[in-house]
Residue, then its C-alpha position, 0 to 999 in steps of 0.5 A: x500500500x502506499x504511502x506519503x510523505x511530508x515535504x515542505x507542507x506539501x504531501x507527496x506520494x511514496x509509493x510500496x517500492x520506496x522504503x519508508x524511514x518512518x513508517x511505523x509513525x504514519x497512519x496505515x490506513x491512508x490511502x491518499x495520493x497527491x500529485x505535485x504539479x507545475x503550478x504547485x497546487x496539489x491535486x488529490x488522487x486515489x491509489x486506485x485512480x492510478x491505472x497506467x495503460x499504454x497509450x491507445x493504439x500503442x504497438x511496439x515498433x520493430x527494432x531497427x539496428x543503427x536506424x535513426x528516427x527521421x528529425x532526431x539525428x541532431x539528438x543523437x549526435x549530441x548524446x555521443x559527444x560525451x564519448x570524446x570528452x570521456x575516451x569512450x569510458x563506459x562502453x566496455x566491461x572492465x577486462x574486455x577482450x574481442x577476437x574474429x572468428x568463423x560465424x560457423x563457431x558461433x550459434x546464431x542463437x548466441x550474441x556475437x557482434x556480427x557486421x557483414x560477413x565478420x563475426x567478433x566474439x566479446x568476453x569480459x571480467x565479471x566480478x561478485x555479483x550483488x544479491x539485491x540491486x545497488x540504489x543511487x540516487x542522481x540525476x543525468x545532467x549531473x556531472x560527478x553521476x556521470x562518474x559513478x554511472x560509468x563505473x557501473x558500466x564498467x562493472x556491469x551492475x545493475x542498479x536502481x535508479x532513483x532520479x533526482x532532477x531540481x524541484x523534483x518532489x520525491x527522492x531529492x527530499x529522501x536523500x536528505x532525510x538520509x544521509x542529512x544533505x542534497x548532494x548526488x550521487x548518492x549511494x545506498x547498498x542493501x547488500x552491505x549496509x553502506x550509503x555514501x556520498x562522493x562520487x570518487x567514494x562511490x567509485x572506489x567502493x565499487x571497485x572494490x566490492x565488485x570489481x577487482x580492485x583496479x579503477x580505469x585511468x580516465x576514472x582516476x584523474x582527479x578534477x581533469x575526471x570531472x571536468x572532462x565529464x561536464x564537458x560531455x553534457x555540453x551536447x545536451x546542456x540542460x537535458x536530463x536536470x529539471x523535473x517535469x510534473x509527472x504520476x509516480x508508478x508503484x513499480x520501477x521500469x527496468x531499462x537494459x542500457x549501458x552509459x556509453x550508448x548515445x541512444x540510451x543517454x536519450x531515454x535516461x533523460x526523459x526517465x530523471x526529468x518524470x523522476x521514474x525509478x528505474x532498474x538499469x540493466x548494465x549491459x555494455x559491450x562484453x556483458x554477459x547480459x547482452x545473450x541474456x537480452x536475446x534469449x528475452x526478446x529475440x534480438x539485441x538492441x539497446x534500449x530495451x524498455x520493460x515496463x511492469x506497470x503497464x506490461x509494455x516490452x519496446x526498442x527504439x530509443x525515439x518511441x520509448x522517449x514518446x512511449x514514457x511522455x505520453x503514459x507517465x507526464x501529468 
C-alpha cells in the first residue's frame, strides 16, 4: 500500500517500492495520493485512480539496428559527444577482450557482434555479483553521476535508479532525510549496509566490492575526471536536470542500457526529468547480459524498455522517449 510523505507542507506520494524511514509513525490506513504539479497546487488522487495503460493504439515498433528516427539525428549526435570528452569510458566491461572468428563457431542463437560477413566474439571480467540491486540516487545532467554511472558500466551492475532532477518532489527530499544533505550521487547498498556520498567514494567502493580492485585511468584523474565529464553534457546542456510534473508508478521500469550508448543517454533523460525509478540493466559491450537480452526478446538492441506497470516490452530509443511522455507526464 502506499504511502506519503511530508515535504515542505506539501504531501507527496511514496509509493510500496520506496522504503519508508518512518513508517511505523504514519497512519496505515491512508490511502491518499497527491500529485505535485507545475503550478504547485496539489491535486488529490486515489491509489486506485492510478491505472497506467499504454497509450491507445500503442504497438511496439520493430527494432531497427543503427536506424535513426527521421528529425532526431541532431539528438543523437549530441548524446555521443560525451564519448570524446570521456575516451569512450563506459562502453566496455572492465577486462574486455574481442577476437574474429568463423560465424560457423558461433550459434546464431548466441550474441556475437556480427557486421557483414565478420563475426567478433566479446568476453569480459565479471566480478561478485550483488544479491539485491545497488540504489543511487542522481540525476543525468549531473556531472560527478556521470562518474559513478560509468563505473557501473564498467562493472556491469545493475542498479536502481532513483532520479533526482531540481524541484523534483520525491527522492531529492529522501536523500536528505538520509544521509542529512542534497548532494548526488548518492549511494545506498542493501547488500552491505553502506550509503555514501562522493562520487570518487562511490567509485572506489565499487571497485572494490565488485570489481577487482583496479579503477580505469580516465576514472582516476582527479578534477581533469570531472571536468572532462561536464564537458560531455555540453551536447545536451540542460537535458536530463529539471523535473517535469509527472504520476509516480508503484513499480520501477527496468531499462537494459549501458552509459556509453548515445541512444540510451536519450531515454535516461526523459526517465530523471518524470523522476521514474528505474532498474538499469548494465549491459555494455562484453556483458554477459547482452545473450541474456536475446534469449528475452529475440534480438539485441539497446534500449530495451520493460515496463511492469503497464506490461509494455519496446526498442527504439525515439518511441520509448514518446512511449514514457505520453503514459507517465501529468
Amino acid at each position: 500500500m502506499a504511502g506519503i510523505v511530508l515535504v515542505n507542507n506539501i504531501l507527496v506520494p511514496q509509493p510500496p517500492i520506496f522504503r519508508s524511514l518512518s513508517s511505523s509513525s504514519r497512519s496505515r490506513s491512508t490511502r491518499t495520493l497527491v500529485m505535485v504539479k507545475a503550478s504547485g497546487e496539489p491535486s488529490t488522487k486515489t491509489s486506485e485512480d492510478f491505472v497506467f495503460t499504454a497509450p491507445p493504439g500503442f504497438k511496439p515498433p520493430e527494432p531497427q539496428r543503427f536506424a535513426v528516427k527521421p528529425g532526431k539525428l541532431f539528438d543523437v549526435l549530441g548524446a555521443s559527444i560525451g564519448l570524446l570528452f570521456r575516451f569512450g569510458t563506459g562502453v566496455f566491461v572492465n577486462g574486455y577482450s574481442a577476437s574474429f572468428v568463423s560465424k560457423e563457431e558461433i550459434p546464431a542463437d548466441q550474441y556475437a557482434l556480427r557486421i557483414g560477413g565478420i563475426t567478433v566474439k566479446e568476453s569480459a571480467k565479471i566480478g561478485p555479483r550483488p544479491e539485491k540491486p545497488i540504489e543511487i540516487y542522481e540525476f543525468e545532467g549531473c556531472p560527478f553521476c556521470r562518474k559513478v554511472r560509468e563505473m557501473v558500466a564498467v562493472l556491469d551492475l545493475d542498479i536502481l535508479y532513483y532520479p533526482c532532477p531540481r524541484g523534483s518532489p520525491n527522492f531529492r527530499p529522501k536523500v536528505k532525510q538520509m544521509g542529512g544533505k542534497q548532494q548526488f550521487p548518492y549511494m545506498v547498498d542493501p547488500n552491505t549496509g553502506v550509503s555514501m556520498y562522493e562520487s570518487d567514494g562511490i567509485i572506489k567502493y565499487l571497485s572494490e566490492k565488485y570489481g577487482d580492485g583496479t579503477v580505469p585511468l580516465s576514472l582516476s584523474l582527479g578534477a581533469l575526471t570531472a571536468i572532462t565529464a561536464g564537458f560531455a553534457m555540453i551536447g545536451r546542456a540542460g537535458k536530463g536536470n529539471l523535473y517535469t510534473p509527472a504520476k509516480l508508478p508503484p513499480k520501477p521500469l527496468e531499462l537494459w542500457a549501458y552509459e556509453g550508448s548515445p541512444f540510451c543517454k536519450l531515454v535516461r533523460e526523459v526517465l530523471v526529468e518524470l523522476e521514474l525509478p528505474h532498474i538499469q540493466r548494465s549491459c555494455a559491450r562484453g556483458s554477459p547480459k547482452r545473450q541474456e537480452l536475446l534469449e528475452k526478446a529475440g534480438h539485441f538492441q539497446v534500449p530495451y524498455l520493460e515496463d511492469p506497470n503497464t506490461g509494455v516490452n519496446m526498442f527504439e530509443s525515439a518511441e520509448i522517449v514518446e512511449y514514457l511522455k505520453q503514459t507517465y507526464a501529468a
